[in-house]
TORTORMI-96191 format. One line per 5 residues: number of its first residue (from 1); for each residue x, y, z of C-alpha. Coordinates in pm, whole numbers, plus 32768, in hexadecimal, padded with zeros to 4 digits. Example, Ala and Ser with C-alpha at 12.3 -4.5 7.8 and 13.67 -1.06 7.14 Angstrom:
BEGIN
1	84CE/7E3E/830C | 8557/7F96/82CA
This chain:
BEGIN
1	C448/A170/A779 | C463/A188/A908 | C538/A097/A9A7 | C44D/A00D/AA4F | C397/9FAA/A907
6	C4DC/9F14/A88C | C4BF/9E5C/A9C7 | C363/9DED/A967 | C3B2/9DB8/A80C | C4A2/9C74/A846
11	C3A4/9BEA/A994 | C2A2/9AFC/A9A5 | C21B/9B29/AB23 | C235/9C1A/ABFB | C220/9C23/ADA1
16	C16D/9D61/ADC4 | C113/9DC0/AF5E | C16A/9C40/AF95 | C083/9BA1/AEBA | C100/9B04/AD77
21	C04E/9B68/AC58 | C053/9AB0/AAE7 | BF6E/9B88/AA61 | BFE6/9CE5/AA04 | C002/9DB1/A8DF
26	C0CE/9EE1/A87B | C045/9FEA/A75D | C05B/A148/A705 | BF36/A191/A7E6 | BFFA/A0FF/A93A
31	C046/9FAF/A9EF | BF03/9EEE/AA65 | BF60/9DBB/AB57 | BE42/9C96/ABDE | BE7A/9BA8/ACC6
36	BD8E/9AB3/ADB4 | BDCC/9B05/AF09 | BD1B/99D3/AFB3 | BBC8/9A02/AF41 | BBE0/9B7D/AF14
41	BC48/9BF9/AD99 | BD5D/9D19/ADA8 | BD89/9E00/ACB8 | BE8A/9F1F/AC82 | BE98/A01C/AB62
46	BF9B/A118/AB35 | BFC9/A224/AA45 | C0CD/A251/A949 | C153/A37F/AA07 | C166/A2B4/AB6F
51	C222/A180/AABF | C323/A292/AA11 | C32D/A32D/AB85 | C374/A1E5/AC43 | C4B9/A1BE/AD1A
56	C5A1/A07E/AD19 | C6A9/9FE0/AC74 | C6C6/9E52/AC02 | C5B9/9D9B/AC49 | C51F/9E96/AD8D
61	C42D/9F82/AD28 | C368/A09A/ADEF | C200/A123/AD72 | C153/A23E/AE0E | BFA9/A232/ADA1
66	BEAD/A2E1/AE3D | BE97/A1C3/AF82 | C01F/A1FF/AFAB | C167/A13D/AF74 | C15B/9FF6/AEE4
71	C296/9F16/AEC8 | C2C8/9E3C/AD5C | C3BB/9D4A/AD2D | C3F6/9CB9/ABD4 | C41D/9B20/ABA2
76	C470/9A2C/AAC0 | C365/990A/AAF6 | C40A/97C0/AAF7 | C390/96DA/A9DF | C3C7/957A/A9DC
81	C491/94CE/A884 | C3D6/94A1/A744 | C3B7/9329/A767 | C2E4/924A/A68E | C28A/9129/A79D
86	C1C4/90B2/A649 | C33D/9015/A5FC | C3B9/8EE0/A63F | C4E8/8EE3/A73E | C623/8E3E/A674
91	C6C3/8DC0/A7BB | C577/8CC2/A7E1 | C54F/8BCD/A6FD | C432/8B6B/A637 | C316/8AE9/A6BD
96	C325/8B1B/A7EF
């Protein structure tokens, strides 16, 4: 595995070109990424061979494609607790 699919592997959005994408997947075939850009879908698709060929370290990535260099950086999305507002809060008390 490249290290930029390890990268991938433990991500759940990535900033590719400036634009953070949600929506990407990572197979034997290659790295496909979609992303709305306003009103205008994006797409990216990269081979197996450019993802095993891209420069960076940490989180910084560098992908060369036929339409040049693109820049990926790997995130973490933030997720709010698991909270069940379906719960009564214990500091209130009943009825109220």
């Amino acid at each position: 595995m490249s290290p930029l699919a390890t990268a991938l592997a433990s991500c759940d959005m990535l900033l590719i070109d400036g634009l953070h994408a949600f929506d990407f997947n990572l197979d034997e075939t290659g790295l496909t990424v979609e992303c709305m850009d306003g009103r205008q879908h994006r797409r990216w698709a990269f081979s197996a061979e450019q993802v095993a060929a891209a420069i960076g370290a940490g989180d910084e990535w560098q992908l060369h494609d036929a339409q040049g260099e693109h820049r990926l950086v790997c995130m973490s999305a933030f997720r709010a607790p698991d909270e069940d507002d379906d719960e009564p809060d214990l500091d209130e008390p009943a009825g109220r």
